[in-house]
C-alpha positions as protocol buffer text, in pm:
chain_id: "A"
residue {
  index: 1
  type: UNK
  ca { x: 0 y: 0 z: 0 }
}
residue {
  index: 2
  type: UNK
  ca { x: 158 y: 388 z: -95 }
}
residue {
  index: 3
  type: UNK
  ca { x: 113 y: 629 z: 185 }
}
residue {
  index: 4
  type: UNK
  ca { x: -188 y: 831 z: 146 }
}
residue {
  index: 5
  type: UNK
  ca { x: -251 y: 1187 z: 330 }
}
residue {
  index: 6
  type: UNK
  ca { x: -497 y: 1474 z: 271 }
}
residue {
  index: 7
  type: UNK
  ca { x: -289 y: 1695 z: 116 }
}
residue {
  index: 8
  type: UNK
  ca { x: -525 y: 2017 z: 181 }
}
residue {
  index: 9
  type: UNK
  ca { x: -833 y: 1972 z: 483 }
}
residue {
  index: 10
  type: UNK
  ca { x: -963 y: 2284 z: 608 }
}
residue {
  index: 11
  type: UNK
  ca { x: -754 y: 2601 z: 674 }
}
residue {
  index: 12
  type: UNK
  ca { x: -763 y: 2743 z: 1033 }
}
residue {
  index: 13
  type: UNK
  ca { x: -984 y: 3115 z: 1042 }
}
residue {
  index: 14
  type: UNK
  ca { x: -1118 y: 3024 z: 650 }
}
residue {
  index: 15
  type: UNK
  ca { x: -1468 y: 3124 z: 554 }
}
residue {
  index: 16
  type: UNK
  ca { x: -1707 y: 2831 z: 485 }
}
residue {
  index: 17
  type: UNK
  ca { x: -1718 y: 2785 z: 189 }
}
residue {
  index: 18
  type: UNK
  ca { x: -1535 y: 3115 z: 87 }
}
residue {
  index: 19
  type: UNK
  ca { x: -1847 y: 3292 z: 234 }
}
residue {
  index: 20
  type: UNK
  ca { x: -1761 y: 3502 z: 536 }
}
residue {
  index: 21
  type: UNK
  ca { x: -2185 y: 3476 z: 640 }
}
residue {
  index: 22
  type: UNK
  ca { x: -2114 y: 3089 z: 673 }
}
residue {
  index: 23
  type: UNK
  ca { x: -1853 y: 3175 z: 933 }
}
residue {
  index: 24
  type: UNK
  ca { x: -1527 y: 3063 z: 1002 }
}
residue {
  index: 25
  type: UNK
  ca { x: -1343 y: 2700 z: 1007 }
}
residue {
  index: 26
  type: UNK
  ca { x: -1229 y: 2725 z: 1364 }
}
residue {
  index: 27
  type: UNK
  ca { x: -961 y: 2485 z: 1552 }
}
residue {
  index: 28
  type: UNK
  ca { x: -1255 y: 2187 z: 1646 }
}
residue {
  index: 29
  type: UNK
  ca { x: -1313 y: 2220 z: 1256 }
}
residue {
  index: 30
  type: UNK
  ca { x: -957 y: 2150 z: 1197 }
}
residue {
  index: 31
  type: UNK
  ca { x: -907 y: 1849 z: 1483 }
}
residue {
  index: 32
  type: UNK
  ca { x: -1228 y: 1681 z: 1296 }
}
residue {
  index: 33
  type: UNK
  ca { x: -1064 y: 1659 z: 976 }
}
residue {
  index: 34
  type: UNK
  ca { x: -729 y: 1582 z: 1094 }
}
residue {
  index: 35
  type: UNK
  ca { x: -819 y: 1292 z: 1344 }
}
residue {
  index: 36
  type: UNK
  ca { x: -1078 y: 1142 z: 1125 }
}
residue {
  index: 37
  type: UNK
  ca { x: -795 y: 1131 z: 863 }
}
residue {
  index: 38
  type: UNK
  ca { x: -510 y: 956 z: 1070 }
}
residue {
  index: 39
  type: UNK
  ca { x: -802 y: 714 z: 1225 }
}
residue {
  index: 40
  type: UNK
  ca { x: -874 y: 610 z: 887 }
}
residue {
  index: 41
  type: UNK
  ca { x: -563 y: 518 z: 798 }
}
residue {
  index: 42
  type: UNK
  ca { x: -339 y: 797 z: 657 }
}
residue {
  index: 43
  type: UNK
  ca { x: 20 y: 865 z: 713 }
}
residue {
  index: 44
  type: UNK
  ca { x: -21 y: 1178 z: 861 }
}
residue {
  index: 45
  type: UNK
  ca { x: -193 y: 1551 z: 832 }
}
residue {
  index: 46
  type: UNK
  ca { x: -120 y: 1870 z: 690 }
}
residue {
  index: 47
  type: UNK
  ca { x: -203 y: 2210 z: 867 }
}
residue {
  index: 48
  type: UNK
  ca { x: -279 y: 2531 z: 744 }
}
residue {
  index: 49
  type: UNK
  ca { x: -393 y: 2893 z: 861 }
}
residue {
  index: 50
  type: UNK
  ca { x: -565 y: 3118 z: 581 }
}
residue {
  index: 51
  type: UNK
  ca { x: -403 y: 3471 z: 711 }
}
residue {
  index: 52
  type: UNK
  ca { x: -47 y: 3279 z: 724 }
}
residue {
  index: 53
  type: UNK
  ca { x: -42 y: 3083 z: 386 }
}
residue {
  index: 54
  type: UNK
  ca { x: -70 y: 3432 z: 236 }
}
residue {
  index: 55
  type: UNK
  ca { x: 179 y: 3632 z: 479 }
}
residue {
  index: 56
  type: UNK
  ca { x: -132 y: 3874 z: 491 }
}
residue {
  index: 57
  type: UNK
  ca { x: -71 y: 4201 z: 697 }
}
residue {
  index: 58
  type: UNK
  ca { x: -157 y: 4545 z: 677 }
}
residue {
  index: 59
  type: UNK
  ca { x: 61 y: 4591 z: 347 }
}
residue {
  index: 60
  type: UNK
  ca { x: -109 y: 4325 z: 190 }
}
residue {
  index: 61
  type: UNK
  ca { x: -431 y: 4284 z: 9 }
}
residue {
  index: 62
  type: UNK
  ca { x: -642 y: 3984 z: 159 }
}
residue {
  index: 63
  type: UNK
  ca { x: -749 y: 3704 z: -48 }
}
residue {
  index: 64
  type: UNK
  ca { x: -1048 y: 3523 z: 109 }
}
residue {
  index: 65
  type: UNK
  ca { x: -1111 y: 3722 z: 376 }
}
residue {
  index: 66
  type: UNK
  ca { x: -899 y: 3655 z: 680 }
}
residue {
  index: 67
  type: UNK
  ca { x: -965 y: 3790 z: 962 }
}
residue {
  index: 68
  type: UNK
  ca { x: -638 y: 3831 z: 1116 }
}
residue {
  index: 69
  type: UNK
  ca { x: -276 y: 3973 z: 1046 }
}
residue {
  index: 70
  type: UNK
  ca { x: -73 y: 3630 z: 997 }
}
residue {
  index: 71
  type: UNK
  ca { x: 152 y: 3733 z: 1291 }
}
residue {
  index: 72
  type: UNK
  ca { x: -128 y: 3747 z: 1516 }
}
residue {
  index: 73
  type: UNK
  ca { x: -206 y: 3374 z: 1364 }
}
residue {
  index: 74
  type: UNK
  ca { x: 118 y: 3211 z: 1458 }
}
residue {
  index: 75
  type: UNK
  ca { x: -30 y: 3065 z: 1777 }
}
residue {
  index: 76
  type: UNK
  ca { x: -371 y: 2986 z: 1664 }
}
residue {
  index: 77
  type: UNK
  ca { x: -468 y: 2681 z: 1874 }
}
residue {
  index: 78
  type: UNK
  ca { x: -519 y: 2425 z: 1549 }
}
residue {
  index: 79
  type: UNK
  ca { x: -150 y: 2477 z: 1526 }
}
residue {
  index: 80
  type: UNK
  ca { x: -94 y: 2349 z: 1827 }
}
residue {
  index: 81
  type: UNK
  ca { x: -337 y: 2065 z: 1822 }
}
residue {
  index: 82
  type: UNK
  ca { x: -172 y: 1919 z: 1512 }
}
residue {
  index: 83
  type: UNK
  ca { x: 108 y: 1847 z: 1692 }
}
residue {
  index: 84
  type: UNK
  ca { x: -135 y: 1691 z: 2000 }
}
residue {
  index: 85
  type: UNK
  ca { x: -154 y: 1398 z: 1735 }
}
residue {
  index: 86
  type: UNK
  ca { x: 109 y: 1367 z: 1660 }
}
residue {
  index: 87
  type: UNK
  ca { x: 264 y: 1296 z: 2046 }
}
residue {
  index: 88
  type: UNK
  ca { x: -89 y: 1061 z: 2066 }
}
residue {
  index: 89
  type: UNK
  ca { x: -3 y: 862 z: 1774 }
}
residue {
  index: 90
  type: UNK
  ca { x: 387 y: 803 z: 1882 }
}
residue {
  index: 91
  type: UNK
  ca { x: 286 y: 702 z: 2235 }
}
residue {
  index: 92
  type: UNK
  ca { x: 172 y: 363 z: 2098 }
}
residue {
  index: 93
  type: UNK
  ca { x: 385 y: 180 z: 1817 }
}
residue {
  index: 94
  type: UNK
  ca { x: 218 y: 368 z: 1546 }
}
residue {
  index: 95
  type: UNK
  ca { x: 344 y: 119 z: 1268 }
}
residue {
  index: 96
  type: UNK
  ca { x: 104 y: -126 z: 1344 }
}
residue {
  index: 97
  type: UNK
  ca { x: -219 y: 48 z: 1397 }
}
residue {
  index: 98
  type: UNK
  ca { x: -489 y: -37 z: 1136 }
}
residue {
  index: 99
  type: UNK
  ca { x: -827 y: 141 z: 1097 }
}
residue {
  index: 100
  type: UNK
  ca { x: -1116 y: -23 z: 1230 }
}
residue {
  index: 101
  type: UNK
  ca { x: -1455 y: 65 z: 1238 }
}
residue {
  index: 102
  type: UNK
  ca { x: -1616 y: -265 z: 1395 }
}
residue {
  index: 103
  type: UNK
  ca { x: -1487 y: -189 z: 1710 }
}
residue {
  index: 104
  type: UNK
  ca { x: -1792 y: 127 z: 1746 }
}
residue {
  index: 105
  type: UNK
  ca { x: -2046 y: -85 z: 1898 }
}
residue {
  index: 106
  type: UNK
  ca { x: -2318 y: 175 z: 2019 }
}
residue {
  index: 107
  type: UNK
  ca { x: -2313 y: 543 z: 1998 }
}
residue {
  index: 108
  type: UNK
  ca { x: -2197 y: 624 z: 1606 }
}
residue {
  index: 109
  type: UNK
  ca { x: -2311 y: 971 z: 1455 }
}
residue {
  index: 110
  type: UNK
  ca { x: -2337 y: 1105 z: 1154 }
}
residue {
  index: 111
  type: UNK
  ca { x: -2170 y: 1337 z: 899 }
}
residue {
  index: 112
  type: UNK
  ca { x: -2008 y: 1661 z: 1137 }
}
residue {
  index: 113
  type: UNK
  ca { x: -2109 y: 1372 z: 1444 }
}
residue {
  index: 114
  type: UNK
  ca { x: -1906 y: 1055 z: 1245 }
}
residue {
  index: 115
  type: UNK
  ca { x: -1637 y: 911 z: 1463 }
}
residue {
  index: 116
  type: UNK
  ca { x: -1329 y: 649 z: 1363 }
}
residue {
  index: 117
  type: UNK
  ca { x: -1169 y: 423 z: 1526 }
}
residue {
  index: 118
  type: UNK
  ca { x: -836 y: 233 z: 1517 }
}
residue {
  index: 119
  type: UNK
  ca { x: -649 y: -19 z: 1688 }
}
residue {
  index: 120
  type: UNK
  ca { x: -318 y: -217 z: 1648 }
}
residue {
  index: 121
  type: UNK
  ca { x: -258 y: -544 z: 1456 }
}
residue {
  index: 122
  type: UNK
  ca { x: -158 y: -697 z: 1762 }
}
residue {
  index: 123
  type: UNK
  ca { x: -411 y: -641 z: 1942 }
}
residue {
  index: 124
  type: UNK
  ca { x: -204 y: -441 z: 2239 }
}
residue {
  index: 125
  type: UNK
  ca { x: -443 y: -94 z: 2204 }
}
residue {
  index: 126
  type: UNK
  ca { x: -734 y: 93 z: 2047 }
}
residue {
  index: 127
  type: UNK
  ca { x: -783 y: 404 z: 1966 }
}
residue {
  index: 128
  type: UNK
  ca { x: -1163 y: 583 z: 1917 }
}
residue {
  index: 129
  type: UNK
  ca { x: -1242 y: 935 z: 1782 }
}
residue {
  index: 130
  type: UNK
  ca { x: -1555 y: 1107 z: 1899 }
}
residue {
  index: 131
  type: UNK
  ca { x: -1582 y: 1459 z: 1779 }
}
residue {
  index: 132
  type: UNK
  ca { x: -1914 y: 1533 z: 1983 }
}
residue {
  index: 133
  type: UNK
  ca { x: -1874 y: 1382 z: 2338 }
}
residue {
  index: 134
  type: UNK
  ca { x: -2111 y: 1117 z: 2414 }
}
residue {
  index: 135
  type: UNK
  ca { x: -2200 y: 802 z: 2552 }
}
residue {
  index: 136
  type: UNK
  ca { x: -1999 y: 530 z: 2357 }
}
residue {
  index: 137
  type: UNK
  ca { x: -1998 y: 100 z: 2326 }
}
residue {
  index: 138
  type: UNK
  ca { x: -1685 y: -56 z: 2234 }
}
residue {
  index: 139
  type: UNK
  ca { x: -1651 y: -392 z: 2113 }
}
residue {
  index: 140
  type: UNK
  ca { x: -1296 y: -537 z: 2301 }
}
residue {
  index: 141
  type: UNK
  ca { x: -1359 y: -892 z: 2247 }
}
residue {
  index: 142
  type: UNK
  ca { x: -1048 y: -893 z: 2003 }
}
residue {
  index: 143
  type: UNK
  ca { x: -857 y: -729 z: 2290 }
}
residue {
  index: 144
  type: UNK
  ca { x: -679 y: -1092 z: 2461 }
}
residue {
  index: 145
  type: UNK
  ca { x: -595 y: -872 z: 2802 }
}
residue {
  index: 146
  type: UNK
  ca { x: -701 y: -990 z: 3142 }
}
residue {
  index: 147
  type: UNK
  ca { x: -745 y: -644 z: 3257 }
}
residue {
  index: 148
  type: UNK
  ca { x: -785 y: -317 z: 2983 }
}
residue {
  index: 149
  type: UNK
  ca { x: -641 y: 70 z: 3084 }
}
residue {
  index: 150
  type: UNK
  ca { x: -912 y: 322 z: 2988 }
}
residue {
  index: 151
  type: UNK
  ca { x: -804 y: 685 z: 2927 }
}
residue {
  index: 152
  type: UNK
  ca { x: -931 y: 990 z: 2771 }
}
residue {
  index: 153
  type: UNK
  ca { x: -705 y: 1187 z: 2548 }
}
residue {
  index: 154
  type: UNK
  ca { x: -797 y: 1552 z: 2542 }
}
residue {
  index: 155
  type: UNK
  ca { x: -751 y: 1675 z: 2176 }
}
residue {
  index: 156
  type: UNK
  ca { x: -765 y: 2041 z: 2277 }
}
residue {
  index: 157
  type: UNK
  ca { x: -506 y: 2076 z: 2579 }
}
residue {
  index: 158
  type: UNK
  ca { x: -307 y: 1672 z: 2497 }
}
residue {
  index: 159
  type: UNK
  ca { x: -408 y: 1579 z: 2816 }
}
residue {
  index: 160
  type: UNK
  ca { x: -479 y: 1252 z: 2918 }
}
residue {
  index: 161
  type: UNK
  ca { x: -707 y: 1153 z: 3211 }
}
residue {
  index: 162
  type: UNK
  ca { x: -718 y: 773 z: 3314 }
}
residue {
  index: 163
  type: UNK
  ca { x: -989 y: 619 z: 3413 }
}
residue {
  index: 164
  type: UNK
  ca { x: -875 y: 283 z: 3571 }
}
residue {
  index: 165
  type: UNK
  ca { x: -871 y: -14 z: 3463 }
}
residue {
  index: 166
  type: UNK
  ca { x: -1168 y: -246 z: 3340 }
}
residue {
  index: 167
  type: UNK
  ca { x: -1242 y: -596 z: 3307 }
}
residue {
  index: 168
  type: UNK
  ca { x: -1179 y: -759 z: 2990 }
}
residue {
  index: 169
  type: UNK
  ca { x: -1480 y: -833 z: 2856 }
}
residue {
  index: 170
  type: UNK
  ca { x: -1672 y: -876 z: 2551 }
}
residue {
  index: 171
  type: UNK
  ca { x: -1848 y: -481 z: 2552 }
}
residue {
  index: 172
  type: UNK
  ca { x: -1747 y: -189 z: 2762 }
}
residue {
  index: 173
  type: UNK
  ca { x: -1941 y: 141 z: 2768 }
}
residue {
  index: 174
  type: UNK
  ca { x: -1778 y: 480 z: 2852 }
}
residue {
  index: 175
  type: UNK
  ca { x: -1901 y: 817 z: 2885 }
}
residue {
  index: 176
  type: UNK
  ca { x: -1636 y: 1147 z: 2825 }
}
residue {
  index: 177
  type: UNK
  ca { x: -1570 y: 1398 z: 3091 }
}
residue {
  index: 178
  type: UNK
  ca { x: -1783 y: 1646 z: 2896 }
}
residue {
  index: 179
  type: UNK
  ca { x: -2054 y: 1606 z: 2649 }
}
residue {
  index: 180
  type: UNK
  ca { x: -2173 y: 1768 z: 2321 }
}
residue {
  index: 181
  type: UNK
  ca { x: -2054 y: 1967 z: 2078 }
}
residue {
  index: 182
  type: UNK
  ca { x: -1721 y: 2133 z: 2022 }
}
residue {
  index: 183
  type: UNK
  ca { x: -1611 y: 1842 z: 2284 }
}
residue {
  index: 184
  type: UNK
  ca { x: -1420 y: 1618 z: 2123 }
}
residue {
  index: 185
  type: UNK
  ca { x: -1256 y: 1304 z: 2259 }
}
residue {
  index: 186
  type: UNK
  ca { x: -1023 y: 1008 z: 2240 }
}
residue {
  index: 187
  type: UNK
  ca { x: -1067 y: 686 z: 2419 }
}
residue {
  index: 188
  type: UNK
  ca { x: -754 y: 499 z: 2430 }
}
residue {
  index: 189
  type: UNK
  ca { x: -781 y: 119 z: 2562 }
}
residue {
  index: 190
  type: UNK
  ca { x: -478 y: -15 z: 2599 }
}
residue {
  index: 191
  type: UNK
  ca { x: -364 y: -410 z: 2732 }
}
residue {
  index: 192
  type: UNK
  ca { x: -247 y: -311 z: 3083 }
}
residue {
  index: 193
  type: UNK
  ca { x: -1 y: -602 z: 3072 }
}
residue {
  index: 194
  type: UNK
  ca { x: 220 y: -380 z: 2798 }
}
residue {
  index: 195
  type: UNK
  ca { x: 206 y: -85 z: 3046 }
}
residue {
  index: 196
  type: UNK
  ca { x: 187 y: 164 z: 2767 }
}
residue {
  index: 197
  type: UNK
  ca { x: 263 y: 528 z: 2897 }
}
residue {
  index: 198
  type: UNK
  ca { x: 0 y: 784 z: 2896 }
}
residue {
  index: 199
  type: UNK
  ca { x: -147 y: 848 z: 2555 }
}
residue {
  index: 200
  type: UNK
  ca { x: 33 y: 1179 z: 2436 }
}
residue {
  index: 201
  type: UNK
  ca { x: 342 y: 1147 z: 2615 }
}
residue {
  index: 202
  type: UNK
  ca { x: 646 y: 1056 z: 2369 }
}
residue {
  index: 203
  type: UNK
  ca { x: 951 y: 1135 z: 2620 }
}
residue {
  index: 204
  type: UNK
  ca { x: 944 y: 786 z: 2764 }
}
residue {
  index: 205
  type: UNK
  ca { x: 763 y: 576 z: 2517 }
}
residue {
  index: 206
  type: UNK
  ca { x: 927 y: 238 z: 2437 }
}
């Protein structure tokens, strides 16, 4: 298989649409995109800001209506979160992670609401993508572990908050630490025999 990536998602502070009375793609716009991409398989993301890709400042005529110099865009929080996946992503062995989908058992949306999930070919961790918090069933009877660690990553801040860990059984159900929209989530399960580190932190994974 070639490495695949979407070369051009959403821009940071870009007009829906290129109409400024659709509003702006904010940063939860930009985590959607670039999550649901890496979940589904790709190699990795690409990140861009509309005021920055066009250096536009007060010399400058704008070009789709930014609504920002691009200094003042520099630390724009998508920025930021791009790189939040990227430490979630190297805190497991990301070579062997392979989408999968089956693992949703309850709680799927739709469209803005669609979540993705992946896990790793041997069957060590998953990982689950919910862009709108909510109640969520996970199917973990592929998951050979005596005992599964439960943790939510925080997309926003790359925090991650354990919740314990859970029997190993055939269906687990978690709720997030806050609900609805513009609260996005990941669930990391992990096999608490490998005694992964905490999901975002790359300075001591193995």
């Amino acid at each position: 298989a070639k490495p695949v990536l979407d070369g051009e998602p959403n821009y940071e502070d870009h007009p829906v649409n290129w109409k400024v009375e659709n509003g702006y793609f904010r940063d939860y716009d930009v985590r959607k995109q670039l999550y649901r991409s890496v979940f589904s398989g790709a190699c990795g993301v690409t990140y861009g800001h509309q005021a920055i890709r066009q250096f536009y400042s007060e010399r400058e005529e704008p070009m789709g209506f930014p609504d920002r110099y691009w200094t003042e865009a520099l630390d724009r929080p998508g920025a930021f979160q791009a790189g939040y996946l990227r430490r979630l992503i190297l805190s497991r062995p990301p070579l062997s992670r392979v989408p999968d989908q089956t693992i949703i058992k309850s709680g799927q949306g739709v469209k803005g609401e669609y979540m993705t999930a992946l896990r790793d070919k041997g069957d060590s961790y998953a990982m689950i993508y919910l862009p709108v918090g909510r109640r969520i069933g996970v199917d973990v009877s592929w998951m050979k572990a005596e005992k599964i660690a439960a943790w939510w990553f925080n997309p926003r801040n790359g925090e991650a908050l354990k919740i314990g860990l859970q029997r190993s059984e055939d269906s687990l159900r978690f709720v997030p630490p806050t609900t609805g929209i513009e609260n996005d989530w990941v669930l990391v399960l992990d096999d608490s025999a490998r005694q992964w580190v905490a999901p975002g932190d790359v300075q001591t994974v193995n």
